[in-house]
N, C-alpha and C positions, 0 to 999 in steps of 0.2 A: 209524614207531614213535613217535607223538605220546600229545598227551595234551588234548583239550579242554574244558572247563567253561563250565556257563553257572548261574547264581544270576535267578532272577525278581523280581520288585520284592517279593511278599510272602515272600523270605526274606533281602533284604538289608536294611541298615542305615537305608538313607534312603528304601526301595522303588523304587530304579530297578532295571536289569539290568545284571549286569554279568557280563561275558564275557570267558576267559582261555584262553591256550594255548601249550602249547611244541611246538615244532617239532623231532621229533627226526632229524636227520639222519647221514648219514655225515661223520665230525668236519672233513674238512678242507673241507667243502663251505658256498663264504660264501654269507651269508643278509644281503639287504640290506634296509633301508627305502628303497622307493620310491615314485615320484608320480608319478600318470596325470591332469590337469585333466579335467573335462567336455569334453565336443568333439562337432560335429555332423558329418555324415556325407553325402555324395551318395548319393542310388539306386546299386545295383550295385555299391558299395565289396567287396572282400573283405580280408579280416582274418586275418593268418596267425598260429596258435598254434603250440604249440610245434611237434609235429609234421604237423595240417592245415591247410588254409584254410577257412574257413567265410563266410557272406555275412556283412555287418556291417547293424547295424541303424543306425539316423538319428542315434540321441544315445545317449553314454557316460556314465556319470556321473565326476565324480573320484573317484579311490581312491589309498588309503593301502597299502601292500602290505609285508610282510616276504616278501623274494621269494628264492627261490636264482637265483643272477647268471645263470645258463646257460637257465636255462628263460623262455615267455611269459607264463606262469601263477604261481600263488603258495598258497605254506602256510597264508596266514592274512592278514585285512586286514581293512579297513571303505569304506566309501564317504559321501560327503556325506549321504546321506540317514541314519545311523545303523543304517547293518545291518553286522554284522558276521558272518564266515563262519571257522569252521576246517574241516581234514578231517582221515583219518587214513586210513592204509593198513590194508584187512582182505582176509584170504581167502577165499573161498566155492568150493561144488562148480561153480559155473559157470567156463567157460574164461580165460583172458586171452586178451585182443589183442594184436597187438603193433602195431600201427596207430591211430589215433583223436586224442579229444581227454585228455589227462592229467585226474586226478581236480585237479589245481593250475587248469588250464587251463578246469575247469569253473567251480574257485573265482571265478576273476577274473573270468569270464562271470556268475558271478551279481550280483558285484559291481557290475558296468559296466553291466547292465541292469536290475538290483529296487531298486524304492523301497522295498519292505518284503523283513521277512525269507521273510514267505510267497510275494512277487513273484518274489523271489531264489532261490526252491526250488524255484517252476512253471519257472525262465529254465532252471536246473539239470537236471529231469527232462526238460523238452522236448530240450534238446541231446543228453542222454543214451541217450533214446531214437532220434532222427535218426541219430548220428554214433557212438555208441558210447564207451569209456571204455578206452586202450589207448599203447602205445609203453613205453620204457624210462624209467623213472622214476628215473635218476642217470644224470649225464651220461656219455655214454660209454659205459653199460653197459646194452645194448637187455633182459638176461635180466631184470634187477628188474623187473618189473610187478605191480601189484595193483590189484582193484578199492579204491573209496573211500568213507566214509560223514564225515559233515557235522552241525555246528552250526551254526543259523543263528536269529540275533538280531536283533531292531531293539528298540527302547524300551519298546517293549508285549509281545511276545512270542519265543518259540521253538522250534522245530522239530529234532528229531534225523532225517536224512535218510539212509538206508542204502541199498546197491548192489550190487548181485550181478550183475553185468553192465551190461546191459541193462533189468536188472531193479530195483524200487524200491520200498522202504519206508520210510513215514512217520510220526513220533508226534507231537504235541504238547507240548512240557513243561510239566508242571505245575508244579512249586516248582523243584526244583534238577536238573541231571541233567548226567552224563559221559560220556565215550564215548574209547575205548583202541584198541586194536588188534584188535579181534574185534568182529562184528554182534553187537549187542545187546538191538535190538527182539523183544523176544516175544510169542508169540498174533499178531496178522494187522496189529498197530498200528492207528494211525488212519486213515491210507490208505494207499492201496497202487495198484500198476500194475494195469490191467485182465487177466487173464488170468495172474497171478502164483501161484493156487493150482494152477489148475489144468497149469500147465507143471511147478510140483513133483512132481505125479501122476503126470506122466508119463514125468518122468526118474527116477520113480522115488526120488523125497526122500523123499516121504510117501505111506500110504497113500489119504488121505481128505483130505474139507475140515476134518473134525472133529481130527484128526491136523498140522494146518499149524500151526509153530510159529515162527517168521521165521526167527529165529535158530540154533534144535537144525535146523532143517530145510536149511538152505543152508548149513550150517560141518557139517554128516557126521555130527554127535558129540554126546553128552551134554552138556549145559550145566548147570552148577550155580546152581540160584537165588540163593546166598550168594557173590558174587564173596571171595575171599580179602583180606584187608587188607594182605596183604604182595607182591600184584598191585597194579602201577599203575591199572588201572580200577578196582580194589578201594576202593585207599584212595585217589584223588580222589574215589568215594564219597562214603566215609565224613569224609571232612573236609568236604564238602560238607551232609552232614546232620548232623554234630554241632555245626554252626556257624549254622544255619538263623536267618535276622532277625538274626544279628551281622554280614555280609558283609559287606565293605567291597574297594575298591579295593587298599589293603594288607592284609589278610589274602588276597588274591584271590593277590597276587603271594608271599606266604607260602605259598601250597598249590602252587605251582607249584617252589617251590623247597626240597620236601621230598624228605630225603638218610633220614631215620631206619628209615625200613620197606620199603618200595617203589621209592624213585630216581625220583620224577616229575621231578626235575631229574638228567636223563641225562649222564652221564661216561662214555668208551671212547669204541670206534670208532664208535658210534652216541651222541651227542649232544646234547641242546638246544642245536641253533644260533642259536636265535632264539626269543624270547617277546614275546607281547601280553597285555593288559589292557587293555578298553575298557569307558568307565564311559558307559554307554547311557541320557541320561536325557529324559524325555518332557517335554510340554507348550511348544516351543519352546525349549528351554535348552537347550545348547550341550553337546555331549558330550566328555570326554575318554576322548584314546585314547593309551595306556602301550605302548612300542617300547622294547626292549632296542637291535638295533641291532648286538648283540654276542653271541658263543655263551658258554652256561651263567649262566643267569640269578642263580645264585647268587654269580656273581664279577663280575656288571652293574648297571649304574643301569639305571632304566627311564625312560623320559624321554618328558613327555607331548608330544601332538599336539593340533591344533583344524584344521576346516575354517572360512575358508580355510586354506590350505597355504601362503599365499608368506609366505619371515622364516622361516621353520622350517627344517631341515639336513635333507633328502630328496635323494636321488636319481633322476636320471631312469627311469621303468618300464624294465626288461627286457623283449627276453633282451639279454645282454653276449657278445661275441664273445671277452675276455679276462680274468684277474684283474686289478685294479691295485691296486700294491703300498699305494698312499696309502689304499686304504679302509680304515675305522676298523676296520670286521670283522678286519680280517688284522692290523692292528699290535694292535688286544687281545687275539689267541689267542695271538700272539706271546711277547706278557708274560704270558699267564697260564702258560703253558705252559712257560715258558725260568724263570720266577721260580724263589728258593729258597722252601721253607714260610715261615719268617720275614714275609718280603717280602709273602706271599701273604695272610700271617696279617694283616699289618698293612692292607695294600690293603682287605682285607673290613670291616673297623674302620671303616676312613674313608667306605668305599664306603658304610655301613651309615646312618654321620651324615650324610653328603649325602644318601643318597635322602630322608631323613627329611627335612631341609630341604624339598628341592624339594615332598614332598609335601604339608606343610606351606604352603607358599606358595601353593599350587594349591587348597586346601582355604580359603585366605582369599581366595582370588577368587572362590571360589564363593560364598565367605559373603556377598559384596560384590554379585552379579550383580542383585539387583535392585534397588541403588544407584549402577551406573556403566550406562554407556551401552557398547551393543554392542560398539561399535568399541574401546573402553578395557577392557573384558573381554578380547577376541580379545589386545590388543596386551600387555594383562598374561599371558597366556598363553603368548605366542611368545616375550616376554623368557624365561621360566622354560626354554622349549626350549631356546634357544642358550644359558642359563647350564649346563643338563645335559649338555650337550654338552661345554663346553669345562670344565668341571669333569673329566668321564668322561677327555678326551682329557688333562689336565693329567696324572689320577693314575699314567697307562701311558707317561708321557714323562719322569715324575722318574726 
């Protein structure tokens, strides 16, 4: 029950890409920031995800991950090369597995192996096709399953990647584009799995090639061309296109944390446990990537990241065999959750002028980037992480 966005360089502010996402999960389910380094590999290595093992390839990349504690895999991340990946849980007339690799589990795989976002969406469909997309997707409970469909970004470009099994479809993005809780791709997209029409024909989706529709043809039902505004996929739309060339980093985390129509920032038993924003920008510059860290991004700082990773407050990658109490995740639900409104009211207040700060300070390093030397860039960067940090951890201790 997520929500992913992605903005192109010709409809953001300074023409980079930038890419956002909440993760919505079941509320008490923590969602960590953690960190995988680059690593090489001997021949023959095998690699267990969540529920298979698969072979491993020579070399990983590092990745950034917002991960649930219990799984191999993950909701959302980036990796050194600047690709960033979300997915989302959808349904289609194809079966579930209950076996395989998780739609998370493919995430982090594309991660670990594409240098681009295109890289990262061939690493995705090959596995998909091999091994299949299946098991219990909450811990403990083998019935949740869904197939997954994917945004996948690097600095130049992005792709919206859909799944109906086995089955795969692919578009391009052109300016801005979202994607929710239902396949989205309509007409035949940009590419597609070889034999994808004609297996619809045959189970009887569609009658013809003429007749294939991605989307109305693999979810059963009539699809309305006008998503509703008062749908999530609706209106991250529509904030997305009435904002087109104004985008920015903070207005990114702005659409993620809209309560008015829709609920893109999720409350109840299914919640944003976790949000990203990463500001994907080309020609060798240095990207920043925005970690909540914390569920419901409206009561969180977002707190930037750089590759390298060391100096920065990350966790080791997942899976976790336990909860611990010390992680930030659990003592901020705690407070948000146990607070009076008062308290609550005022936390957001403050919350509101710190992010601003930090963001502000991250915005004059950049100003700065082609007057300081790499290494004095990175190190101003990772100061601003541990000040978000211990800012965020100060406000849920008073």
């Amino acid at each position: 029950m997520c929500d992913t966005l992605v903005a192109l360089g010709n409809s953001t502010e300074d023409n980079s890409v930038i890419f956002g996402k909440n993760s919505n999960r079941p509320e008490s389910e923590v969602q960590l920031i953690t960190y995988a380094p680059r690593k090489q590999y001997s021949k023959g290595n095998e690699l267990s995800c969540t529920y298979i093992s698969i072979p491993q390839v020579s070399e990983t990349a590092a990745i950034i991950l917002s991960q649930p504690w219990w799984m191999w895999g993950a909701e959302m991340g980036v990796n050194e090369y600047e690709v960033a990946i979300g997915n989302e849980a959808v349904y289609t007339l194809e079966p579930l597995r209950t076996i395989g690799l998780l739609g998370m589990d493919l995430l982090r795989l594309g991660l670990e192996r594409g240098k681009t976002a295109k890289e990262a969406m061939q690493v995705i469909i090959t596995l998909l096709e091999e091994y299949g997309q299946g098991g219990g997707c909450a811990y403990n409970d083998p019935s949740w399953t869904y197939h997954n469909s994917y945004i996948i970004a690097d600095p130049m470009e992005a792709y919206v990647l859909e799944t109906a099994d086995k089955w795969w479809i692919a578009e391009k993005v052109k300016d801005v584009r979202s994607i929710s809780n239902s396949i989205s791709i309509r007409g035949k997209g940009d590419i597609r799995r070889n034999g994808i029409i004609q297996h619809a024909i045959e189970r009887g989706y569609c009658k013809d090639d003429e007749k294939f529709d991605f989307a109305v043809t693999f979810s059963g039902g009539p699809i309305s061309d006008t998503l509703s505004p008062y749908s999530r996929g609706g209106k991250s739309a529509l904030l997305l296109r009435n904002n087109k060339g104004k985008i920015t980093p903070e207005l990114m985390m702005e659409f993620l944390r809209e309560h008015d129509t829709a609920g893109i920032c999720m409350h109840g038993g299914f919640e944003s446990t976790g949000s990203q924003v990463s500001h994907l920008r080309e020609n060798d510059t240095k990207s920043i990537h925005w970690f909540t860290g914390s569920t419901l991004p409206c009561s969180s700082i977002y707190k930037p990241y750089i590759f390298p990773v060391k100096g920065q407050k990350v966790l080791e990658s997942g899976p976790y065999s336990k909860i611990s109490p010390e992680w930030f995740w659990i003592k901020h639900a705690k407070f948000i959750r146990h607070s009076i409104q008062p308290t609550i009211k005022e936390y957001k207040n403050k919350l509101k002028a710190i992010e601003s700060e930090l963001i502000d300070k991250v915005n004059d390093v950049l100003e700065q980037e082609n007057k300081i030397s790499d290494e004095e860039y990175i190190e101003k960067i990772k100061a601003i992480n541990q000040k978000s940090w211990k800012k965020s951890t100060d406000m849920i201790l008073k």
